[in-house]
C-alpha positions, -999 to +999 in steps of 0.1 A: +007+262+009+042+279+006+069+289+030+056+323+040+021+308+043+030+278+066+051+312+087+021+326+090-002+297+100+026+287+127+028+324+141-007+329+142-014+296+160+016+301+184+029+262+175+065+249+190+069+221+174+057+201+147+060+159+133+068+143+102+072+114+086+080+093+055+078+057+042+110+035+040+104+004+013+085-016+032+059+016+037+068+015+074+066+052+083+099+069+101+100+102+116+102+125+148+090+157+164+111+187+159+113+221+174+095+248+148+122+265+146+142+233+128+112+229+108+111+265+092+153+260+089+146+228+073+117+233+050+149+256+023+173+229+031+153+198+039+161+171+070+188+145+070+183+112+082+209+086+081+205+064+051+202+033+071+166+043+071+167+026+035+193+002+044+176-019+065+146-041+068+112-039+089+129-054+118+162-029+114+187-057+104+211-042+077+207-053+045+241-071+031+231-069-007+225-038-015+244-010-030+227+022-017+243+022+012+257-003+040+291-004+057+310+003+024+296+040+024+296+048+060+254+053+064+257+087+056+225+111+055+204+118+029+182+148+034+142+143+028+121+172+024+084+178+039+056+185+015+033+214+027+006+206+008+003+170+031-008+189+064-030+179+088-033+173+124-033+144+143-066+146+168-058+116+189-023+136+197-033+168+209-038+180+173-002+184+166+004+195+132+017+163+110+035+164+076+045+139+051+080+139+036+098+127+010+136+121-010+130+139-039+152+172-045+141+201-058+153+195-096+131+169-099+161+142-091+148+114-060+166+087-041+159+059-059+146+036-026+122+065-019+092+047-026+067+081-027+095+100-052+089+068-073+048+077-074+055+114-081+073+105-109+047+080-124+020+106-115+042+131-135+042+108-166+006+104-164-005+136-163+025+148-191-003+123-211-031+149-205-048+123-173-060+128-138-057+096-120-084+089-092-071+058-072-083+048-032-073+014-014-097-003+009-080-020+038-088-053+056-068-058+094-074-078+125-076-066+158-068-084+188-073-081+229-030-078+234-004-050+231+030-049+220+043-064+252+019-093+260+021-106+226+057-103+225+056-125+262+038-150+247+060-157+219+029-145+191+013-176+206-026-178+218-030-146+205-067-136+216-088-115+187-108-086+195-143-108+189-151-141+183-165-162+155-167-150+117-197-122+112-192-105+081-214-071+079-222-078+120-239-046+137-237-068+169-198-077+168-191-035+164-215-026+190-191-047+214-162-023+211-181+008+195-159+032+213-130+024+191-156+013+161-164+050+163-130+068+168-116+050+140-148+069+117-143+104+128-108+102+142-098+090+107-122+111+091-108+144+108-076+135+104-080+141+065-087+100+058-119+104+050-135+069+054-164+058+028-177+027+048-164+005+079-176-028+087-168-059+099-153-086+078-161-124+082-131-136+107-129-131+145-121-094+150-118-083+111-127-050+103-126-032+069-126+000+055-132+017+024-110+053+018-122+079-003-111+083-043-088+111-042-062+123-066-036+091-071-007+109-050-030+121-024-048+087-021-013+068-014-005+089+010-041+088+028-035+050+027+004+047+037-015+073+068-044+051+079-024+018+087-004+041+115-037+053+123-053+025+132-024+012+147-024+042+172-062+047+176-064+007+189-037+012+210-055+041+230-082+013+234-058-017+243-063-030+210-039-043+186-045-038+148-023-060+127-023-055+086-004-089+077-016-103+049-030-137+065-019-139+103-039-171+104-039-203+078-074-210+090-089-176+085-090-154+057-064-134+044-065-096+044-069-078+007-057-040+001-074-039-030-069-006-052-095+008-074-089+034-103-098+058-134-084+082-153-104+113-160-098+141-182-074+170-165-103+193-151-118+160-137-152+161-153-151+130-178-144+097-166-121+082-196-132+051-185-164+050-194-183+040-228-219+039-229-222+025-265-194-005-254-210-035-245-189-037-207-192+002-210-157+004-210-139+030-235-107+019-253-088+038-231-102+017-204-095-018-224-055-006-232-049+003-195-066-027-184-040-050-213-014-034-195-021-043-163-026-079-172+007-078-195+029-060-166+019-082-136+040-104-133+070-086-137+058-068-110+043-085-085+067-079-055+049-041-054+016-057-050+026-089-027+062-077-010+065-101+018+068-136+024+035-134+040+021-122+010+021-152-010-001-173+021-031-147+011-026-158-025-041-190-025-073-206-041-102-200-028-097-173+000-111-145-020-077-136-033-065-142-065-043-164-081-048-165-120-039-134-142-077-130-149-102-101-154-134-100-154-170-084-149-178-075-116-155-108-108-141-114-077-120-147-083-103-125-111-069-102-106-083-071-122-124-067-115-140-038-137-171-020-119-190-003-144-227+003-126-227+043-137-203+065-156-193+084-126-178+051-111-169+030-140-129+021-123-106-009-121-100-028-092-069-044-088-072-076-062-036-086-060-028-063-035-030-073+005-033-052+032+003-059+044+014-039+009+031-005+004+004+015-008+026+040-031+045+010-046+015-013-051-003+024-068+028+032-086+023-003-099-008+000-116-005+032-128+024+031-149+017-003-160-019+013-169-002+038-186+024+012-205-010+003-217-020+029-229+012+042-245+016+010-267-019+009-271-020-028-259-054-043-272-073-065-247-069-101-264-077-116-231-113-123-230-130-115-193-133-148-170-170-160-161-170-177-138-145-194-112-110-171-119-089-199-101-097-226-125-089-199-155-051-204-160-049-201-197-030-166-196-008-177-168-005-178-130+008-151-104+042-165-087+035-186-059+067-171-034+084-140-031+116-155-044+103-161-075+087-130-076+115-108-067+139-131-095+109-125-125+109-090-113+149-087-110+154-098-149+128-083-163+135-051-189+097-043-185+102-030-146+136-011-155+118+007-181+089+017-161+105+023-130+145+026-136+173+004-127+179+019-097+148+018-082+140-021-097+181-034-085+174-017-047+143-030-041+140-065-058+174-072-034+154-057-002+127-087-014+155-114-018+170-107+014+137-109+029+136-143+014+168-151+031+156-139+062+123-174+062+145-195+045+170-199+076+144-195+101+129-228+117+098-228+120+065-244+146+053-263+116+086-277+109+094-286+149+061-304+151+063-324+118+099-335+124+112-335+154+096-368+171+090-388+142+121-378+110 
């Protein structure tokens, strides 16, 4: 859709105002509502916002460590421009019409915290290699009986789920709440998310969902979209979603696992696939998949970003831990799914649901593609078998601060994803290290403060 078009559309449908939105580093979405006649201004010259929006962490506290902007450049704007092609309406809101934005200008030049600028440009490179990327992420979240307020009031303590027990796969434990069950289906699914399956997942109030494939650019944005979603259809039902990566030490931990392929540019051939290879996997497949496994841990702050992060990552709570592959593995990192050409992809398990879905895609993608540009061969033999007791090729970092450091140093990240990009967002993760480091916790109140 172009400027005259989107004239047009507005005209004919008499609309006065319009909302848009766009993801900061942690993939929290900012935005507002504006008049029309600020959006048609705006769409030749774009929108400024003040720069703090990248200057700050999840809780607005000002970063002191970075060099993007703070106090020594005044938090001046930057202007971010909406993308036509992302429209849609938002049916739980009076159908207003809904944009996504970004900080990428117009000669191809982006902010370098912008984290969808940073997938654009990967998505560039791949498709400069003569590939169509098909990626979707499937999200696990907890809901709970509170709001904003009453949780707040009781200090995130006794926090009551939305249902009891664990019942994975439960048609009783939906039927409960099935008004919300079911507006999170079609709401989602008219809001341009189309949703492939929802259940529930074993834990007290856990539901998953599984988005449709869609082109790689397309399918972050539907996921970066359906966190918010969720979040705003629960509340209309006085239900709290929350997407942390393990809110509880005794329950599960919530994945935001991303699967992929690369097909050939007019989408009919999956590149993946090789029916004469024993795993049916092509070599294309088997260098994308050695890239993956070669990048990872210079990159796992995309995939696991918070401190939180790193509780999910644990042995034995269906998350993993080794830098593994394997056949239709689930204790492995990377799981290949071959059961018919047509779906023959890569699953990539690091990711939890508390991740920034175009950093975590933009992750796999262009380490896919390092892959496949150095033509890596796949010297790691796939894991049978247990994947947490397979540590011969190394383990994934067990904190964000090593993370972030690995990631900090390493030459590999800079050359995938620039110096600017790698220095901004690898101090976002170290100051969100400081952040728990000074913090005293309940655990550390009840261990010491009697007894030490």
């Amino acid at each position: 859709m172009n400027y005259e078009q989107i004239k047009a559309y507005i005209e004919e449908n008499n609309i006065q105002k319009i909302k848009f939105a766009f993801a900061d580093i942690d993939g929290v979405l900012r935005g507002k509502v504006i008049h029309i006649k600020k959006f048609l201004e705006g769409l030749k010259s774009g929108y400024g916002f003040c720069d703090v929006v990248f200057g700050w962490d999840s809780s607005d506290n000002c970063y002191d460590n970075v060099k993007l902007t703070g106090w020594h450049t005044g938090y001046p704007d930057k202007l971010c421009r909406v993308d036509l092609n992302t429209l849609r309406h938002i049916p739980w809101q009076d159908n207003i019409p809904f944009f996504l934005a970004d900080y990428s200008d117009p000669n191809g030049t982006a902010l370098p915290a912008c984290p969808r600028s940073l997938l654009k440009k990967i998505v560039k490179e791949c498709e400069d290699l003569g590939y169509h990327a098909e990626f979707a992420q499937e999200f696990e979240w907890f809901n709970f009986k509170e709001t904003p307020q009453s949780i707040n009031d009781k200090d995130f303590t006794n926090i009551n789920t939305l249902t009891p027990g664990m019942f994975g796969y439960s048609i009783l434990r939906t039927s409960q709440n099935s008004d919300f069950y079911y507006d999170l289906f079609n709401l989602l699914t008219q809001f341009n998310i189309p949703i492939e399956g929802l259940h529930t997942e074993t834990g007290p109030g856990v539901y998953e969902a599984a988005i449709a494939h869609d082109e790689v650019l397309a399918a972050a944005d539907k996921a970066v979209l359906f966190k918010t979603a969720v979040k705003e259809i629960a509340y209309k039902h006085g239900i709290m979603a929350s997407f942390m990566a393990k809110w509880n030490e005794t329950l599960p931990g919530c994945s935001g696992h991303i699967h992929q392929s690369l097909w050939s540019k007019d989408k009919t051939d999956n590149l993946f696939y090789n029916a004469d290879d024993v795993n049916k996997m092509s070599d294309l497949h088997k260098h994308y998949l050695a890239g993956q496994l070669y990048c990872m841990p210079h990159l796992l702050p995309m995939y696991a970003p918070t401190i939180n992060s790193y509780k999910r990552l644990v042995e034995g709570a269906w998350a993993p831990t080794t830098i593994t592959w394997g056949m239709d593995n689930r204790t492995t990192a990377l799981r290949v799914i071959n059961t018919t050409p047509g779906y023959t992809r890569l699953e990539t398990r690091i990711p939890g649901s508390d991740t920034n879905p175009y950093l975590a895609m933009a992750a796999a993608l262009a380490s896919g593609l390092y892959g496949i540009k150095n033509k890596l061969p796949l010297n790691i033999a796939p894991t049978v078998g247990n994947g947490y007791q397979d540590k011969k090729n190394g383990v994934l970092a067990k904190n964000l601060f090593d993370a972030a450091t690995e990631m900090q140093n390493s030459p590999i990240a800079k050359a995938l994803f620039g110096e600017g990009f790698v220095e901004h967002f690898t101090q976002t993760r170290l100051w969100e290290h400081r952040q728990y480091a000074k913090h005293v916790t309940d655990w550390e109140l009840k261990r010491y403060f009697e007894i030490i």
